[in-house]
N, C-alpha and C positions, 0 to 999 in steps of 0.2 A: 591452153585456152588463149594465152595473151603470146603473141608472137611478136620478139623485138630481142633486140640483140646489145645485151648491157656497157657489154667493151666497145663500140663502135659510135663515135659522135654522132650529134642528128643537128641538122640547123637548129632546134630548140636548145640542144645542149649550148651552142656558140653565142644565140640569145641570152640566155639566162648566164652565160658567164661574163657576158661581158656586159652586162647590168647590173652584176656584182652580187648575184643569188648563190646560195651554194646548191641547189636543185641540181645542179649538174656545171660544165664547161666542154669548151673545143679539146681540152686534153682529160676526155670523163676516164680512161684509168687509172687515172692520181685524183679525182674527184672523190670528198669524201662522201659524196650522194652520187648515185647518180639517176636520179629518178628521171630526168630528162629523156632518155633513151625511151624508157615507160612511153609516159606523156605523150612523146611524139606518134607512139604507134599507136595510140587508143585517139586524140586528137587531130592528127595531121588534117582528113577527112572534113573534116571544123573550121580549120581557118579561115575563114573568108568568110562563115557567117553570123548573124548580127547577133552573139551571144550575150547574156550575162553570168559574170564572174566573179565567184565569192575568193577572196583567200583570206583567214584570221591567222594572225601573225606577222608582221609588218617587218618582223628584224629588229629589235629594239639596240641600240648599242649603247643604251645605258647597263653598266656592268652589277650593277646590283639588282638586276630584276633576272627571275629564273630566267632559261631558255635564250638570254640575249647574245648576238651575234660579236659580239666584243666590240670592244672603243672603236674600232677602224670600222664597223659594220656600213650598209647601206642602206636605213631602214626604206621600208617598199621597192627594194630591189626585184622580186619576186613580182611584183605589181605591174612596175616597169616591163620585166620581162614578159608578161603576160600581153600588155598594149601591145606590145614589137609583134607578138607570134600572132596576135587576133586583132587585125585592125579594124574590124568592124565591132569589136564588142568596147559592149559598159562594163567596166573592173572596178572592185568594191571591195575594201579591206577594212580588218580591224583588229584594234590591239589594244593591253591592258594600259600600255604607256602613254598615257593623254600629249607630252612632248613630240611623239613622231608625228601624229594624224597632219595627213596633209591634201590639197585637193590638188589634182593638175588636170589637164587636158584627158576627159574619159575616163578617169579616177576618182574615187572620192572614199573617206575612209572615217570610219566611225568608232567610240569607245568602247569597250565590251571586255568582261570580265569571266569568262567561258566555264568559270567555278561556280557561278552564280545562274541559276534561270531567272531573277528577277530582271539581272542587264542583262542576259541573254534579250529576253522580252522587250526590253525598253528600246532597243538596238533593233530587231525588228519592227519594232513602230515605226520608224522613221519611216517617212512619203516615198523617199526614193529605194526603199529597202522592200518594197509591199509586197511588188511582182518574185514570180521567182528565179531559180539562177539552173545555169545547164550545167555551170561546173561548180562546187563546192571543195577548198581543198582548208584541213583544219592543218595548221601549220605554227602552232600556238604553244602553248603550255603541253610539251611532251610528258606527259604522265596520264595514267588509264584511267581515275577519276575524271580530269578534265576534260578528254578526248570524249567520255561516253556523254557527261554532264553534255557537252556541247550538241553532241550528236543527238542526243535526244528531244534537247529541247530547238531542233533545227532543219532535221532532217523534212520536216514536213515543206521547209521552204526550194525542196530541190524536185526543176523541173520533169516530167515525162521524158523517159529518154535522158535524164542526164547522170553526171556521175559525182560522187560523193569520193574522196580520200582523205586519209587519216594518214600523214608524217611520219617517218621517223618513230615507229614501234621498236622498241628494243625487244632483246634477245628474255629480258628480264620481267617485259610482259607480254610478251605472245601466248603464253594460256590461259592465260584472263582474257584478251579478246577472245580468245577461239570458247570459252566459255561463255562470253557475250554475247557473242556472235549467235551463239545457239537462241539465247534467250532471243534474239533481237530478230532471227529468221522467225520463229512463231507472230512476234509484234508486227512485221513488216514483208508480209508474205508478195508485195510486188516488187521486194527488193533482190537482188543478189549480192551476195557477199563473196569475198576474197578476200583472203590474206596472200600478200606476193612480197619474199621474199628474193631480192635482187641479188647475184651476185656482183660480189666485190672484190679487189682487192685489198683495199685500205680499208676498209670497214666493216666489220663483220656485229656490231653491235648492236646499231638500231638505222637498218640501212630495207628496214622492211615495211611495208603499205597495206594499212585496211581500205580495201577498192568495193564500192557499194556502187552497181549500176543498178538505175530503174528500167524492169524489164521490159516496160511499153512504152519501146525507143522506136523512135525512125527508123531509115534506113540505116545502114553503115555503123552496126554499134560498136565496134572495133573489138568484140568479143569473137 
């Protein structure tokens, strides 16, 4: 269904690594992600028009929070990366670590705690958060409580035609999604689901994407 080629750089890969994401790099088979490959062939189509873009999970490089990039991190590298590939969209993040939030130029990023639907909610109130987003990607708290927690209380915020992904599934829970999954196809019958499991070399652990397109897309759905 998804045609792209994992070992092979794409300009997104060389974006994203040299913004300091681990989504991919110009050298993706020593990447320990490489979802970039992905990305580029479900997106390419995209660039250039005036999208909104969700990512939750900034990179935290404080080392005592789950999921952080370690002391050298880049938090909103992935953010960055995103401006560079879609110069016409508004990018919009967030993350548990009140320290990283930051605004820049067509970014802006807010608190949000992906365990909780109450800041889920609150975090959705915001003015500039109203409208909805073409790309949603949860990039947060890797664990299958949080991923669903988040997804559920958010999914409602992703455009016609857009696409939802879930990070970094391990090995250790891809049948609890795929048992989700089920539940979540009856809840959300205009979605489509995927699990895409990327090959790797370096990574064979949690190197695999829950991919949710809404099926009343435009043209060019990249499926």
């Amino acid at each position: 269904m998804y045609d792209f080629d994992p070992s092979t750089a794409t300009p997104l890969c060389k974006i994203m690594g040299d913004n300091k994401s681990d989504k991919g790099s110009e050298n993706i088979t020593r990447s320990w992600h490489n979802y970039t490959t992905f990305y580029y062939s479900i997106f390419k189509h995209m660039q250039n028009k005036e999208l909104r873009v969700f990512e939750l999970g900034l990179g935290t490089n404080n080392t005592s929070l789950p999921s952080n990039m370690g002391a050298d991190g880049r938090p909103g590298a992935s953010l960055y990366g995103w401006k560079e590939f879609f110069p016409q969209a508004s990018i919009f993040g967030a993350d548990i670590d009140k320290d990283i939030l930051f605004v820049d130029e067509k970014i802006k990023t807010y608190y949000c705690d992906q365990r909780d639907p109450g800041a889920i909610a609150r975090m959705w109130a915001e003015p500039d958060l109203a409208e909805g987003f073409d790309i949603m990607v949860d990039d947060g708290l890797h664990s299958f409580n949080a991923n669903a927690c988040f997804f559920e209380h958010s999914i409602a915020k992703l455009k016609s035609g857009g696409w939802y992904i879930i990070e970094d599934v391990s090995r250790d829970d891809w049948g609890r999604f795929q048992n989700k999954i089920r539940e979540w196809q009856q809840s959300y019958p205009h979605l489509q689901f995927d699990m895409v499991k990327i090959p790797s070399t370096v990574n064979t652990y949690d190197n695999s994407l829950v991919v949710v397109h809404h099926k009343t897309s435009l043209s060019n759905s990249g499926c």
